[in-house]
VEXLOVEX-448135 format. One record per residue: x, y, z of N, C-alpha, C, O, CB in turn; residue number from 0; residue in one letter. Coordinates in steps of 0.02 Angstrom, whole numbers, plus 32768, in hexadecimal, padded with zeros to 4 digits. Glycine has a CB too. Layout:
% VEXLOVEX-448135
+--------+---------+------+---------+----------+-------+--------+---------+------+--------+---------+------+---------+----------+-------+-----+---+
! n.east ! n.north ! n.up ! ca.east ! ca.north ! ca.up ! c.east ! c.north ! c.up ! o.east ! o.north ! o.up ! cb.east ! cb.north ! cb.up !   k ! r !
+--------+---------+------+---------+----------+-------+--------+---------+------+--------+---------+------+---------+----------+-------+-----+---+
!      X !       Y !    Z !       X !        Y !     Z !      X !       Y !    Z !      X !       Y !    Z !       X !        Y !     Z ! NUM ! A !
...
+--------+---------+------+---------+----------+-------+--------+---------+------+--------+---------+------+---------+----------+-------+-----+---+
//
This chain:
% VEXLOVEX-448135
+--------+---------+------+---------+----------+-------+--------+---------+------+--------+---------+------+---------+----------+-------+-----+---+
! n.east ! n.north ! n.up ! ca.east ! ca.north ! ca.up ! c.east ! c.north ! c.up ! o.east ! o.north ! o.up ! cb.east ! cb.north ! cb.up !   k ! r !
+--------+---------+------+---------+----------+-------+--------+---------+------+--------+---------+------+---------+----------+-------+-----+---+
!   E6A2 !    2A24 ! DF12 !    E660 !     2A3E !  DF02 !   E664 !    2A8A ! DEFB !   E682 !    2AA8 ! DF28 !    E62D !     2A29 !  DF38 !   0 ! X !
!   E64E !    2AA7 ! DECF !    E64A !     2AE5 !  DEC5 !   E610 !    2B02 ! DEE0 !   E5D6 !    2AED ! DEE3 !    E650 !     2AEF !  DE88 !   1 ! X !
!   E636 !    2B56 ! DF01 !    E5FE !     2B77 !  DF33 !   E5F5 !    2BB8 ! DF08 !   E625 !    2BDB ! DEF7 !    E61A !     2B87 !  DF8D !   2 ! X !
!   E5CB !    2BC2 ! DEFD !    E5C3 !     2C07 !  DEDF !   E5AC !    2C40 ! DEFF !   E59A !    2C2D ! DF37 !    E59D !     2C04 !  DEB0 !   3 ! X !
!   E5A4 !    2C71 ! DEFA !    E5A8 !     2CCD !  DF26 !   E55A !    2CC3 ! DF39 !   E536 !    2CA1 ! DF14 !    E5BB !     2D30 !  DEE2 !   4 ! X !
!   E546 !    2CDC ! DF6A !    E4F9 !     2CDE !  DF68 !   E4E5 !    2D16 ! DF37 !   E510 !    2D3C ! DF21 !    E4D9 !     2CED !  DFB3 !   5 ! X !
!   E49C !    2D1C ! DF23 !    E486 !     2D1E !  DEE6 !   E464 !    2D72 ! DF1B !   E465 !    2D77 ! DF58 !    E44E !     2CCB !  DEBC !   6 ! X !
!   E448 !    2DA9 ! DEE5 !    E437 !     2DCA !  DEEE !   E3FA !    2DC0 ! DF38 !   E3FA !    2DD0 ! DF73 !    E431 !     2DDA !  DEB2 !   7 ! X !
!   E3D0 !    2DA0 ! DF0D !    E393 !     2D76 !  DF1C !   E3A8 !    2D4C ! DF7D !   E382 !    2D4C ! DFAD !    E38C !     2D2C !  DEC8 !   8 ! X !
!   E3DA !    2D37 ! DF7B !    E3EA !     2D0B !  DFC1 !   E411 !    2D45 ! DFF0 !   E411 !    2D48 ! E02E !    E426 !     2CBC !  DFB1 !   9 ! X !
!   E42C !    2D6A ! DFCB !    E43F !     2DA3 !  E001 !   E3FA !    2DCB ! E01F !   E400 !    2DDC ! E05A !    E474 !     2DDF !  DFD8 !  10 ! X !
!   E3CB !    2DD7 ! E005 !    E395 !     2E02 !  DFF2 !   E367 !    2DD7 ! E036 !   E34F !    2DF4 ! E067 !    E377 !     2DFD !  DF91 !  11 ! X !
!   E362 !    2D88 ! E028 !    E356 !     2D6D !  E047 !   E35B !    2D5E ! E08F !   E32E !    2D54 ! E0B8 !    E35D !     2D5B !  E02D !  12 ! X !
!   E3B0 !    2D5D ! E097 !    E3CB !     2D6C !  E0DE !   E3AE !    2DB3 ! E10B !   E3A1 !    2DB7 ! E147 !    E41E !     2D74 !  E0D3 !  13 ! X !
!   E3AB !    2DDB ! E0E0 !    E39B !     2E27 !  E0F5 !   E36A !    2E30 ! E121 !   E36D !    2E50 ! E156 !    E388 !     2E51 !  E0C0 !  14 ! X !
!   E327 !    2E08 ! E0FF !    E2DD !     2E05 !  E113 !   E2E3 !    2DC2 ! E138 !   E2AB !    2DB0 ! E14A !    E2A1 !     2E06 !  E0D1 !  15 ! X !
!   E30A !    2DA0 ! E147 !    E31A !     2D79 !  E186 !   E325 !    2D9C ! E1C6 !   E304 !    2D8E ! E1F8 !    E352 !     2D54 !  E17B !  16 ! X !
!   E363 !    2DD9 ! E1C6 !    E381 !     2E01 !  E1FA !   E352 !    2E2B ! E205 !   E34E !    2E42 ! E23E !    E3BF !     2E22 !  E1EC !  17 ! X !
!   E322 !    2E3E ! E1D0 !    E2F3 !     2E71 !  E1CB !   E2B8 !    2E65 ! E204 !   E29B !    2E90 ! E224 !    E2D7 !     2E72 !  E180 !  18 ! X !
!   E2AF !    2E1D ! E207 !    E265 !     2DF0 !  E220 !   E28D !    2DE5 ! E27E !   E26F !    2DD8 ! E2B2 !    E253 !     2D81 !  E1DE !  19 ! X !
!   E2CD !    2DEF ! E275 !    E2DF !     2DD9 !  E2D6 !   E2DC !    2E15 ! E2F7 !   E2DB !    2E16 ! E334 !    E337 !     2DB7 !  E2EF !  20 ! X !
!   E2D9 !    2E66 ! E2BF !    E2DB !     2EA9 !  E2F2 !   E28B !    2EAE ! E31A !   E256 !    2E9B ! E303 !    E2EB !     2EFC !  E2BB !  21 ! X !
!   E294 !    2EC3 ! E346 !    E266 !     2ED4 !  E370 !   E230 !    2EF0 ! E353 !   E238 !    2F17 ! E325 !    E27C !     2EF9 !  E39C !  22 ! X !
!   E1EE !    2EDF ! E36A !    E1A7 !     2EE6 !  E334 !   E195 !    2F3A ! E351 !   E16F !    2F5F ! E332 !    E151 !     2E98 !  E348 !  23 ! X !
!   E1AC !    2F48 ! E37E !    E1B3 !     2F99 !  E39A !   E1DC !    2FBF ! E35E !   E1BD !    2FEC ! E343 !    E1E5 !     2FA0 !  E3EF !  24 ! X !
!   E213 !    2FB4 ! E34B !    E243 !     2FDE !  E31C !   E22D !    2FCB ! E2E4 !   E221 !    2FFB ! E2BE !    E290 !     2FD4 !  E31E !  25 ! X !
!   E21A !    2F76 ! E2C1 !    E219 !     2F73 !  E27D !   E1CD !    2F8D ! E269 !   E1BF !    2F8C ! E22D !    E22C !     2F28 !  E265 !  26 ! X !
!   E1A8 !    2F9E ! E28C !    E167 !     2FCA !  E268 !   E17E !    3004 ! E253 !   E15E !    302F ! E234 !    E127 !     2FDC !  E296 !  27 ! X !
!   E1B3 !    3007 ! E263 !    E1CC !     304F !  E243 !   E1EB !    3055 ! E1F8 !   E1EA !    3085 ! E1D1 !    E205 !     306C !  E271 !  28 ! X !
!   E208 !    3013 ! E1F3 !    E21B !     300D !  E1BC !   E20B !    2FD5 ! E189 !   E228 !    2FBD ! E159 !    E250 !     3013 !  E1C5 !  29 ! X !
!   E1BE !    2FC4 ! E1B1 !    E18C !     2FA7 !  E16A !   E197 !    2F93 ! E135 !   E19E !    2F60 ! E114 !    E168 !     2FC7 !  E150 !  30 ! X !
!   E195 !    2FE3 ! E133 !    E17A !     3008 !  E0D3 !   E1AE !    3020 ! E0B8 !   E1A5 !    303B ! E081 !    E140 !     3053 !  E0C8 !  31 ! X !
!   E1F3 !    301F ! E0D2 !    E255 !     302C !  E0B6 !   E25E !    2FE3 ! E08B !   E266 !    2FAD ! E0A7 !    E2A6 !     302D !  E112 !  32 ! X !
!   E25B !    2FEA ! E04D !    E263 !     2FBF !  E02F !   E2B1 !    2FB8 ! E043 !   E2D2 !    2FE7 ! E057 !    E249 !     2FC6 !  DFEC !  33 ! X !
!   E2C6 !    2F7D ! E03D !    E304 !     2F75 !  E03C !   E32F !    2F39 ! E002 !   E32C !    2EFC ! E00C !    E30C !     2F68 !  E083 !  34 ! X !
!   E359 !    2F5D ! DFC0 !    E364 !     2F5E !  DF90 !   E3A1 !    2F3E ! DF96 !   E3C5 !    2F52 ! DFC4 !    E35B !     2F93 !  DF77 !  35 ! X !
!   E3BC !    2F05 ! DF68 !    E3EF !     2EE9 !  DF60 !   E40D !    2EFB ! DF25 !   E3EB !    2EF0 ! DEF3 !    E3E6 !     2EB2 !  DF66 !  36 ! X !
!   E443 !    2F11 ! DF1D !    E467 !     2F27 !  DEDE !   E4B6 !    2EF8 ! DEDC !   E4C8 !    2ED6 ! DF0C !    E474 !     2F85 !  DEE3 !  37 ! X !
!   E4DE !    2EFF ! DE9F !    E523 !     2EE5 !  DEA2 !   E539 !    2F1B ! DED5 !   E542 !    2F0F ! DF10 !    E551 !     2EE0 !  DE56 !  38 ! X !
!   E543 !    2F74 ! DEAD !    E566 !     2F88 !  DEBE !   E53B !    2FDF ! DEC1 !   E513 !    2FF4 ! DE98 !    E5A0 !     2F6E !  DE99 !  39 ! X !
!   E550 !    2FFD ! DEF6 !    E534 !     304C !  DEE1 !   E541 !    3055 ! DE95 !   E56A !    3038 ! DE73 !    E561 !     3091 !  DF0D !  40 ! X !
!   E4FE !    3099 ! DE7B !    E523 !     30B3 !  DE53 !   E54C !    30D7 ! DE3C !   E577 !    30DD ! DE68 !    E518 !     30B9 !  DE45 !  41 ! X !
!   E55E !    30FB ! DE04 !    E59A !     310F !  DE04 !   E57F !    315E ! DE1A !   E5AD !    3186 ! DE11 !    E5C6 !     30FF !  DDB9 !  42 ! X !
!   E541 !    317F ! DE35 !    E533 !     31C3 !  DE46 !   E53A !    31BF ! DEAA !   E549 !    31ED ! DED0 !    E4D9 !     31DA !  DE1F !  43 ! X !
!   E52C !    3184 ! DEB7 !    E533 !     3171 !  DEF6 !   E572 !    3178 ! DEF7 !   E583 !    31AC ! DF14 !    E51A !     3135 !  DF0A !  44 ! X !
!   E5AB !    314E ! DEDE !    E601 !     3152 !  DEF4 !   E60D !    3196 ! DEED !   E62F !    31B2 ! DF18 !    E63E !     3126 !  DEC1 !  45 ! X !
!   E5F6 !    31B6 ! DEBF !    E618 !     3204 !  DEBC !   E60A !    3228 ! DEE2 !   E634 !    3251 ! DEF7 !    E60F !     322C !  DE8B !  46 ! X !
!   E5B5 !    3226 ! DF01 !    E5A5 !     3251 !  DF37 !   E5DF !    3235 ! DF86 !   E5F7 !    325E ! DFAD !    E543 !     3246 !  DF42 !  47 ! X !
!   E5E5 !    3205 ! DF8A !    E5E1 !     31EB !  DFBD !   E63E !    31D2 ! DFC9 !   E65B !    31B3 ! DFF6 !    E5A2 !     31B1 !  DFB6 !  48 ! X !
!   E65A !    31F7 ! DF7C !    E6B2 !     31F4 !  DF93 !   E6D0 !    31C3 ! DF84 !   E709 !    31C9 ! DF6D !    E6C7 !     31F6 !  DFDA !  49 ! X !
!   E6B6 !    3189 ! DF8C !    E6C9 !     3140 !  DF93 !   E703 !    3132 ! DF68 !   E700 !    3149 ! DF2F !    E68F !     310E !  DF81 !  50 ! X !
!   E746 !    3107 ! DF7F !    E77A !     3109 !  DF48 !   E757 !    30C2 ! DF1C !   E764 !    30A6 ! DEE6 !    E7DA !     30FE !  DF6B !  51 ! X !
!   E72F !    30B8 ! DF46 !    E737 !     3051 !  DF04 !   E6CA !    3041 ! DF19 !   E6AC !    302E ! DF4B !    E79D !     2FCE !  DF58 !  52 ! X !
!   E6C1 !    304A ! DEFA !    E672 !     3030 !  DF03 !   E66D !    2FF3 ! DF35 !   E635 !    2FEE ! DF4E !    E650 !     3015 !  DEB6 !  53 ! X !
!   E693 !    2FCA ! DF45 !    E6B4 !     2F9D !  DF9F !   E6A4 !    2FB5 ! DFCB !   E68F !    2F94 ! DFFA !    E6FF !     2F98 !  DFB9 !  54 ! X !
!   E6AA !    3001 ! DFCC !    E6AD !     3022 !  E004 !   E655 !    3016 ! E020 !   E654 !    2FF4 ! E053 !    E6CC !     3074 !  DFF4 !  55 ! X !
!   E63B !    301E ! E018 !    E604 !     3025 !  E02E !   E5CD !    2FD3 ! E034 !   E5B5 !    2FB9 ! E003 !    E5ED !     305F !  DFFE !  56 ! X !
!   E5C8 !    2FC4 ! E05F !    E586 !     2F9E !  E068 !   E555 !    2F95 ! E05B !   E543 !    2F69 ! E034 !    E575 !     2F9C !  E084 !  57 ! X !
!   E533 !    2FB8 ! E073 !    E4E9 !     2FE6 !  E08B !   E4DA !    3043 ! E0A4 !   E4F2 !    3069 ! E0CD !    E4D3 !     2FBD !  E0D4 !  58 ! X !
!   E4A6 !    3046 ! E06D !    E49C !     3092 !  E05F !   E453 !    3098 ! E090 !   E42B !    3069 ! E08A !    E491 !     30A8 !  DFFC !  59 ! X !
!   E445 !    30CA ! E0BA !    E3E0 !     30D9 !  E0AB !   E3F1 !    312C ! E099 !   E419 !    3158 ! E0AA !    E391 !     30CE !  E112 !  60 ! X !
!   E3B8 !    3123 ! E06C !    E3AE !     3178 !  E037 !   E35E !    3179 ! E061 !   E336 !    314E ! E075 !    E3AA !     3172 !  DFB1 !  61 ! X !
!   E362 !    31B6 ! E060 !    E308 !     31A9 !  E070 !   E32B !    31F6 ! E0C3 !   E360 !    320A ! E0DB !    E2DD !     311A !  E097 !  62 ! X !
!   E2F9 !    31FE ! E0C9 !    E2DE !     3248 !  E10E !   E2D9 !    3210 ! E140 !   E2AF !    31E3 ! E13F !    E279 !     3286 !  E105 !  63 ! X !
!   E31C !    321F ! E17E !    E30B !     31E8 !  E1A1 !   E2C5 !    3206 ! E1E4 !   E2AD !    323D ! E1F0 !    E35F !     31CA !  E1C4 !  64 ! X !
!   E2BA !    31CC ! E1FD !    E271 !     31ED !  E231 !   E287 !    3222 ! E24E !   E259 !    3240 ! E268 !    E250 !     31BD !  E275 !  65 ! X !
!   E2B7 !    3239 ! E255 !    E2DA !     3283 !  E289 !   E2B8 !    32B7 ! E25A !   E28F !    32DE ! E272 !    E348 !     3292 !  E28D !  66 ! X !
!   E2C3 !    32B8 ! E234 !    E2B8 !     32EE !  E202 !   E282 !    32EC ! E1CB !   E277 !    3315 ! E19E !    E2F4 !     32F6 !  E1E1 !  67 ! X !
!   E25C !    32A4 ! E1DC !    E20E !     32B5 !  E1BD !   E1F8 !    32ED ! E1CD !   E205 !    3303 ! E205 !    E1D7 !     3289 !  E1CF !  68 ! X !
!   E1C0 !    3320 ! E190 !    E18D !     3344 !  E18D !   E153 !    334D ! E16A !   E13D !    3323 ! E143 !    E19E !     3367 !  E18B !  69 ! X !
!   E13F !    3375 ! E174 !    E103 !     3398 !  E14F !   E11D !    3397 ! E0FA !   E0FB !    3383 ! E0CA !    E0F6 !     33F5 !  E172 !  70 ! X !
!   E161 !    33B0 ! E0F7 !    E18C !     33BE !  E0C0 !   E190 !    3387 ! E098 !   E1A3 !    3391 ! E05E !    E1CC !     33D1 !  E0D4 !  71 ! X !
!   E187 !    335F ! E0A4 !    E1A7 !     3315 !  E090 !   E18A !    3305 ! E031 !   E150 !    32FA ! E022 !    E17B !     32C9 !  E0D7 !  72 ! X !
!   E1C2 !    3308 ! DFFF !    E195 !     3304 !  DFBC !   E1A6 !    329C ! DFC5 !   E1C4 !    3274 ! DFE9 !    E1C3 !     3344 !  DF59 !  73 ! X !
!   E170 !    32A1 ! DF77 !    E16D !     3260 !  DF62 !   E1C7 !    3246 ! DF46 !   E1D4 !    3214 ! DF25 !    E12B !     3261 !  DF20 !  74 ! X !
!   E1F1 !    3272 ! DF5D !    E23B !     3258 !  DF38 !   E258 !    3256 ! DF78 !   E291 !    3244 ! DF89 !    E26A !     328E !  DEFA !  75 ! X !
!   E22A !    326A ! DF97 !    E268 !     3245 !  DFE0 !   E25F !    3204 ! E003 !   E265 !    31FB ! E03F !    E268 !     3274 !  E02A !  76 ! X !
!   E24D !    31D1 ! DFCE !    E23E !     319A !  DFDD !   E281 !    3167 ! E008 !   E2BB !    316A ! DFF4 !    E223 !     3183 !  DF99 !  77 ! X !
!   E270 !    3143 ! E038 !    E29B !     3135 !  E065 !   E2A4 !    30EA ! E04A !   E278 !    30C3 ! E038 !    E281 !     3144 !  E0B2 !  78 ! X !
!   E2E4 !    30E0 ! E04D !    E2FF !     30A2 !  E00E !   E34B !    3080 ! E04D !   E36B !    30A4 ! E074 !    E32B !     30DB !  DF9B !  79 ! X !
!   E350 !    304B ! E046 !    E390 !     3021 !  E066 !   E3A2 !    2FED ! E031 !   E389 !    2FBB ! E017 !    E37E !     2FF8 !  E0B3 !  80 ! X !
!   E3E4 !    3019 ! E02F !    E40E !     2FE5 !  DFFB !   E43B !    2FB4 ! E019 !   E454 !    2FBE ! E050 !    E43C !     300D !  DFC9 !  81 ! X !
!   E445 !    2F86 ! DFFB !    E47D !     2F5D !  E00B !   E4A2 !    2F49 ! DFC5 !   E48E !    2F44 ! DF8A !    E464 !     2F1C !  E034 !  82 ! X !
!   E4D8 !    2F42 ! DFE2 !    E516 !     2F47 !  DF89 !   E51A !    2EF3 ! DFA5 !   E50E !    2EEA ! DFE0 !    E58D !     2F90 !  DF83 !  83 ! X !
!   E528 !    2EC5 ! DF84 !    E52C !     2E73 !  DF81 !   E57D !    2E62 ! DF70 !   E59E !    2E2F ! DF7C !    E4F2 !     2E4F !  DF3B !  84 ! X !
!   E592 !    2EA6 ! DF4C !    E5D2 !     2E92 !  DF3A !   E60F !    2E97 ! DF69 !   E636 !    2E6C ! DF7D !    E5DF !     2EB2 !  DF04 !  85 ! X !
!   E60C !    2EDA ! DF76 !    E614 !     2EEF !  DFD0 !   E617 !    2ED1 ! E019 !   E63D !    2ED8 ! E049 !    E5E7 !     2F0F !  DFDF !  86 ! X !
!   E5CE !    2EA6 ! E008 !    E5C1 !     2E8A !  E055 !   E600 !    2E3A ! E039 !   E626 !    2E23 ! E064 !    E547 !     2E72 !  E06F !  87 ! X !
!   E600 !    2E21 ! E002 !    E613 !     2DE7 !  DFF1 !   E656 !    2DF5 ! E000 !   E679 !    2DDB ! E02D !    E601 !     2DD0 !  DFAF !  88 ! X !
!   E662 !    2E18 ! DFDE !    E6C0 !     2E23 !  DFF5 !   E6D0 !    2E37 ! E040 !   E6FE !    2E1B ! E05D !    E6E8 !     2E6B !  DFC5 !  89 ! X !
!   E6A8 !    2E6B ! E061 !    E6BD !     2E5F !  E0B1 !   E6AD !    2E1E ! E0CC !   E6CF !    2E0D ! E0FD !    E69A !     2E90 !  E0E1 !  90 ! X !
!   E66A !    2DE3 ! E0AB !    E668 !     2DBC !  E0DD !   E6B4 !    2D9E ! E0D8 !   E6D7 !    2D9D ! E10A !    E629 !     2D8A !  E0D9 !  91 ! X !
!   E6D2 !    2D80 ! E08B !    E70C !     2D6A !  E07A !   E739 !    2D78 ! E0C2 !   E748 !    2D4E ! E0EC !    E724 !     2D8F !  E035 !  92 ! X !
!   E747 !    2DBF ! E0C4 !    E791 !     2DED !  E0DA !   E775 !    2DD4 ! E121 !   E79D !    2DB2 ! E13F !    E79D !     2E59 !  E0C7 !  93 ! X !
!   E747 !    2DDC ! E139 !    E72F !     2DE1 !  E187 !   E72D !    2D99 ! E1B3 !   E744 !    2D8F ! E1EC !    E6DD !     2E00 !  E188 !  94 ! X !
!   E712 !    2D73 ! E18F !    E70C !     2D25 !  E1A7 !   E6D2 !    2D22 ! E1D2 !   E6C7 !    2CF2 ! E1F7 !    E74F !     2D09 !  E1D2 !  95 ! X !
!   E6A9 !    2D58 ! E1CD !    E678 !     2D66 !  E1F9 !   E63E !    2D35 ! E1C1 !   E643 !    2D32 ! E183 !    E66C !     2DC6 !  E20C !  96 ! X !
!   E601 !    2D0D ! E1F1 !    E5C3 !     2D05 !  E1B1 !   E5A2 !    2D25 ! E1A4 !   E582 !    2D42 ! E1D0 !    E598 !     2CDE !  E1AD !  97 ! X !
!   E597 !    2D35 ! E157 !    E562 !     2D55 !  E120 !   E53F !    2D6E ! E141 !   E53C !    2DAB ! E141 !    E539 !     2D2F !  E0F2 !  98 ! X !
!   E513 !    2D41 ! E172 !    E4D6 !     2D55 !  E18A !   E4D7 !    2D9A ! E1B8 !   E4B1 !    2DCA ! E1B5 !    E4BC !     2D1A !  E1AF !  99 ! X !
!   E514 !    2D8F ! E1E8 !    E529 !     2DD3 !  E217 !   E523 !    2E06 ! E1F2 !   E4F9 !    2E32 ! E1F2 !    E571 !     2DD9 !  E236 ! 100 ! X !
!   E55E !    2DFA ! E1C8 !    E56E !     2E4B !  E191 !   E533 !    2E64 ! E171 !   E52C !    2EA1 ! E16C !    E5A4 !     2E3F !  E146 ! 101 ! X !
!   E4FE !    2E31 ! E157 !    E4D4 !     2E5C !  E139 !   E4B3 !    2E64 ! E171 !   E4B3 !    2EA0 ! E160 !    E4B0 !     2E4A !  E0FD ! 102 ! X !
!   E495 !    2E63 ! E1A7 !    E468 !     2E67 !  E1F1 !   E48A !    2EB0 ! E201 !   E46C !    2EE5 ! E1F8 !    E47B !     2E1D !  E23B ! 103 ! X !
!   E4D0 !    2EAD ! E21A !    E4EA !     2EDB !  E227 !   E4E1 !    2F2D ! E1F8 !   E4D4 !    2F67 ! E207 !    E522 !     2EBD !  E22A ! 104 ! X !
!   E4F1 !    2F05 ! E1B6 !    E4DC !     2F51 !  E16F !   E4A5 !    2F69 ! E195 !   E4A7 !    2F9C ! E1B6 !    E4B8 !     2F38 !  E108 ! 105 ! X !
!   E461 !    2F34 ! E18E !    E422 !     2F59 !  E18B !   E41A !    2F69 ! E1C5 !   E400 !    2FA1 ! E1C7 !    E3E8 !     2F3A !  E172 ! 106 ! X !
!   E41E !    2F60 ! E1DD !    E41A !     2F7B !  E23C !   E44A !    2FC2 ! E236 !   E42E !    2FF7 ! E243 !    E450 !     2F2F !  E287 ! 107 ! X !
!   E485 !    2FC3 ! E225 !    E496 !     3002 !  E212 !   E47C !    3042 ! E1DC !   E489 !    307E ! E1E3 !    E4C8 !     2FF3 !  E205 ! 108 ! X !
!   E45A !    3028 ! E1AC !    E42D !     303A !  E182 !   E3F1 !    3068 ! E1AA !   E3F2 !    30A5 ! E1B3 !    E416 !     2FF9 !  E162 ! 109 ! X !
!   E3C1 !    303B ! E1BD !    E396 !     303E !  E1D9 !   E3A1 !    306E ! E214 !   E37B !    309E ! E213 !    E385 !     3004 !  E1E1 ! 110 ! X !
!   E3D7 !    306A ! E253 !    E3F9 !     30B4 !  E266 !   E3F2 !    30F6 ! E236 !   E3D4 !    312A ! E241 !    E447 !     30A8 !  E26B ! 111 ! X !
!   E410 !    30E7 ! E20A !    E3F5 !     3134 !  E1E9 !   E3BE !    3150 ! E1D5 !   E3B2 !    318A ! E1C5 !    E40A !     3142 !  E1B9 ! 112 ! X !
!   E395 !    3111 ! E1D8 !    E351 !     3116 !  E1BB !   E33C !    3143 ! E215 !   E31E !    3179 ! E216 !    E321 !     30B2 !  E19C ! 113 ! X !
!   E34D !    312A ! E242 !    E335 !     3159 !  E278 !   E356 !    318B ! E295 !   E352 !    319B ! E2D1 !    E325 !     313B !  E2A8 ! 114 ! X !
!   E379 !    31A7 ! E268 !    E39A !     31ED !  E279 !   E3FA !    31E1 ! E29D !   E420 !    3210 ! E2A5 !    E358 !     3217 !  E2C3 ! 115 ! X !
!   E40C !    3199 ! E2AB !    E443 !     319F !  E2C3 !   E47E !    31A4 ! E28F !   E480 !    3193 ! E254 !    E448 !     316E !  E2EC ! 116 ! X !
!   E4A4 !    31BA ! E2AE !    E4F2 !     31C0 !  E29E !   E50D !    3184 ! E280 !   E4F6 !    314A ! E27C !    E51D !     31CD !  E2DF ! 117 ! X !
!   E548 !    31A2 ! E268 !    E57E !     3152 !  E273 !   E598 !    3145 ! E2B7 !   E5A3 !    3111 ! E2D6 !    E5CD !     3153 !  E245 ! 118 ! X !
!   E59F !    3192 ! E2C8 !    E5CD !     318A !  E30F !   E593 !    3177 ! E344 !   E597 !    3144 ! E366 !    E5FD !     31DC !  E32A ! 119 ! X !
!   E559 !    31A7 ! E34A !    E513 !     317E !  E370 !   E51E !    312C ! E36B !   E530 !    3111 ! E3A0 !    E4BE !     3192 !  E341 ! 120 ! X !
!   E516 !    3104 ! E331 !    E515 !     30D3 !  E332 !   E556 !    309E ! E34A !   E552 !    3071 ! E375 !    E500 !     30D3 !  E2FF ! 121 ! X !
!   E588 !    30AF ! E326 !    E5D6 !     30A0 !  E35A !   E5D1 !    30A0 ! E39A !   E5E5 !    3073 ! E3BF !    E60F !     30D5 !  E355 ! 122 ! X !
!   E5B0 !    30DF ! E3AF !    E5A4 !     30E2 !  E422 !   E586 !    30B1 ! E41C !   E59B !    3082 ! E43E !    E56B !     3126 !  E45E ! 123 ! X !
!   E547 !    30A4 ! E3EE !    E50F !     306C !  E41B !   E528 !    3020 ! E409 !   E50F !    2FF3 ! E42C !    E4AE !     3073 !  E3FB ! 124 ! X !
!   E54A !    3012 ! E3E5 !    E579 !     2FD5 !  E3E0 !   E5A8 !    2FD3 ! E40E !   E5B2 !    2FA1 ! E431 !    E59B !     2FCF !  E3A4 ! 125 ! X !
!   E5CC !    300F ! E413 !    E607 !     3005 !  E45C !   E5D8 !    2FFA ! E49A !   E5F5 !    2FD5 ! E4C3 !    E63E !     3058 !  E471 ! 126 ! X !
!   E5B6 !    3005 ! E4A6 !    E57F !     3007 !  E4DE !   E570 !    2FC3 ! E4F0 !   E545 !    2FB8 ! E51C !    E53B !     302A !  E4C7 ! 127 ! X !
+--------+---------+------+---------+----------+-------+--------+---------+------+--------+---------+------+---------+----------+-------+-----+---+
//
């Protein structure tokens, strides 16, 4: 029987699954963060961001995280969470871990930046 990749749409799906088990204290915070399913960054994202192979990356959030909301804030600093499908598909492959973790895990890491943490902030609170 043939299995095919999950679809933009079923990754997208899983997301707002992981999205609905975070705590109703933290996820009012991130409501109104749309969170966007793509294959792959684009190609202004890999360049800013170094990357040798568009793989590299998972999950992006662009957007003023709550640390650094202000008064300042224009209509282009709209706060956005990406997830790449092509990315998460090939680590689930390499990892043996399920779909569902990896993308839970992205947006939960995502969503960290959305509140001002680190990578390394977030690394302590996983070693923790």
């Amino acid at each position: 029987m043939a299995r095919f990749a999950p679809t933009l749409a079923e990754i997208e799906a899983i997301a707002r699954a992981a999205l609905a088990e975070i705590p109703a204290s933290l996820r009012a915070y991130v409501v109104d963060v749309p969170i966007l399913v793509m294959d792959f960054p684009d190609p202004d994202v890999e360049a800013e961001m170094g990357l040798e192979s568009p793989f590299d990356l998972l999950g992006l959030y662009q957007g003023v995280s709550l640390d650094r909301k202000g008064a300042g804030q224009t209509s282009e600093d709209v706060d956005r969470i990406f997830l790449y499908r092509r990315p998460l598909l090939d680590y689930w492959c390499e990892s043996g871990a399920s779909l569902e973790a990896i993308v839970r895990n992205t947006l939960i890491h995502e969503i960290g930046h959305h509140f001002g943490f680190s990578d390394a902030d977030m690394d302590r609170l996983e070693a923790e």
